[in-house]
N, C-alpha and C positions, 0 to 999 in steps of 0.2 A: 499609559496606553499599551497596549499585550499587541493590538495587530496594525501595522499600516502597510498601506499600497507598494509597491514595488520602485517606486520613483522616490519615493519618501524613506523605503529603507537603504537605498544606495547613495541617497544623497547625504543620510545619518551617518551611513556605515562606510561609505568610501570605498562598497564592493560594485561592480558591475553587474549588469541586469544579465550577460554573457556566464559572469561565473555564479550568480545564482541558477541558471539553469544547469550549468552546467552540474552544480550538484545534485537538483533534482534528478537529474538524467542518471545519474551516476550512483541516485539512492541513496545518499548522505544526507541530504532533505527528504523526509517522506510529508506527501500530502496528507493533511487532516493534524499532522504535527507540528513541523517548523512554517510549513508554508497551504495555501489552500485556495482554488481561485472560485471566486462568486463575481457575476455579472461579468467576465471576462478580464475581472481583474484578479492579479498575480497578488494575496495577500498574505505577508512573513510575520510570523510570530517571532517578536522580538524577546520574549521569555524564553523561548524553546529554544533558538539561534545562540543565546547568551550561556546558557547551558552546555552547546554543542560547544560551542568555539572551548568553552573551561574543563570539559571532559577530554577534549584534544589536549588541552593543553598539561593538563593533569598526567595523560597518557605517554607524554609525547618526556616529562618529567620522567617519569620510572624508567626508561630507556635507558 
């Protein structure tokens, strides 16, 4: 599954519905990318999230 609700990926992911926004807010998430809301709901791509987090970490390596 590529996208679930906002409840279903903090409850996967052990992140808070606080700091996914907060990285939308912040542009580390861009909508249409990691995250995109339909019908009022807040929906994470889990492919694109999975991505991010292993390019930080990649980056965060060469350091």
């Amino acid at each position: 599954m590529k996208w679930v609700k906002l409840p279903k990926y903090c409850e996967l992911s052990g992140d808070t519905a606080n700091a996914v926004h907060a990285r939308r807010k912040k542009g580390l998430w861009l909508d249409g990318v990691h995250c995109q809301v339909r019908n009022n709901n807040l929906w994470i791509n889990i492919e694109a999230v999975e991505k991010w987090v292993e390019n930080g970490l990649l980056s965060s390596r060469k350091a």
